[in-house]
C-alpha positions in Angstrom: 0.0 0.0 0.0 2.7 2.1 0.8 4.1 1.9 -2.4 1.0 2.3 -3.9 0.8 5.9 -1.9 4.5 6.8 -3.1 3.3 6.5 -6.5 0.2 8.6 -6.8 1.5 11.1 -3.9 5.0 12.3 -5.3 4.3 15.3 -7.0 1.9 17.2 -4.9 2.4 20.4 -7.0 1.5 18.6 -9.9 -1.6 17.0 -8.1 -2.5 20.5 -7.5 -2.8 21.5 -10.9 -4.4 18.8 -12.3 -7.2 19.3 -9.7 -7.1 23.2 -10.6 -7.0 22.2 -13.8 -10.0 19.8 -14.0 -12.1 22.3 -11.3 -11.6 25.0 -14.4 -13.3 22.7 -16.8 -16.0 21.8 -14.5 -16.8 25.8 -14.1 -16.1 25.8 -18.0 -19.1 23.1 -18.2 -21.5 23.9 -15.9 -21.8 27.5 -17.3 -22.5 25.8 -20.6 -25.1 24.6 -19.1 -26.5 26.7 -17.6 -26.3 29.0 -20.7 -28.1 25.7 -22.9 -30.9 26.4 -20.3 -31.4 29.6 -21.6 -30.4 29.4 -25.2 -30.0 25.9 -27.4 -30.1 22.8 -25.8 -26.6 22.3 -27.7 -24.9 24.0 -25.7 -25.7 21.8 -22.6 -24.5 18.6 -24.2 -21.0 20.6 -25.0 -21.1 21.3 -21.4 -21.6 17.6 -20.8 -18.5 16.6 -22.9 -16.6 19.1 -20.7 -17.3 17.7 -17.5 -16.7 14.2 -18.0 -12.8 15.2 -18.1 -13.1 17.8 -15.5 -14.3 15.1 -13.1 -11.3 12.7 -14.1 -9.1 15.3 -14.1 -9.7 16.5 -10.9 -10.4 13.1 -8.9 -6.7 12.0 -10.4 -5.4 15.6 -8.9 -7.4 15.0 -5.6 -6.4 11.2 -5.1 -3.3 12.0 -5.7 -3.3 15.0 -3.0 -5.0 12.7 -0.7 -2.2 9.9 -1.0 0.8 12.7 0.0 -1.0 13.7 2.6 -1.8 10.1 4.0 2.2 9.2 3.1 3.0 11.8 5.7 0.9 10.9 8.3 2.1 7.4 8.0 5.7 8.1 7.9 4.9 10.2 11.1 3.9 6.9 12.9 7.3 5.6 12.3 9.4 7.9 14.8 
C-alpha cells in the first residue's frame, strides 16, 4: 500500500494543478449549461463533454493530493 501511496502522492504540485485544472473545466461546463438552459439545448451537451474530463481530471489531482498527505501521516507513525 505504501508503495501504492508513493506513486500517486509524489508530485503534490503537480496533483494540485491537475485538480485546478479539472475544477476550471467543470466551471467551464456547468456554465454551458447553464447558458443551454437559456439558449439551445446544444450547448448543454458541449457542457456535458466538458465535464466528463473535468471530473477525471480533478479526482486523479485529488487522489493523488489525498495519498501525499496520508504518506505523511504514516511516515509520522514511524518515529
Amino acid at each position: 500500500m505504501n508503495r501504492l501511496l508513493e506513486k500517486l502522492g509524489q508530485n503534490p504540485q503537480r496533483s494540485l494543478s491537475f485538480f485546478m485544472r479539472g475544477l476550471g473545466l467543470f466551471v467551464i461546463g456547468a456554465l454551458l449549461i447553464f447558458v443551454g438552459y437559456y439558449f439551445h439545448h446544444y450547448w448543454q451537451i458541449v457542457g456535458l463533454c466538458f465535464l466528463i474530463p473535468a471530473i477525471l481530471l480533478a479526482a486523479y489531482g485529488y487522489i493523488g493530493m489525498f495519498a501525499n498527505r496520508l504518506l505523511n501521516i504514516f511516515q509520522r507513525r514511524k518515529y
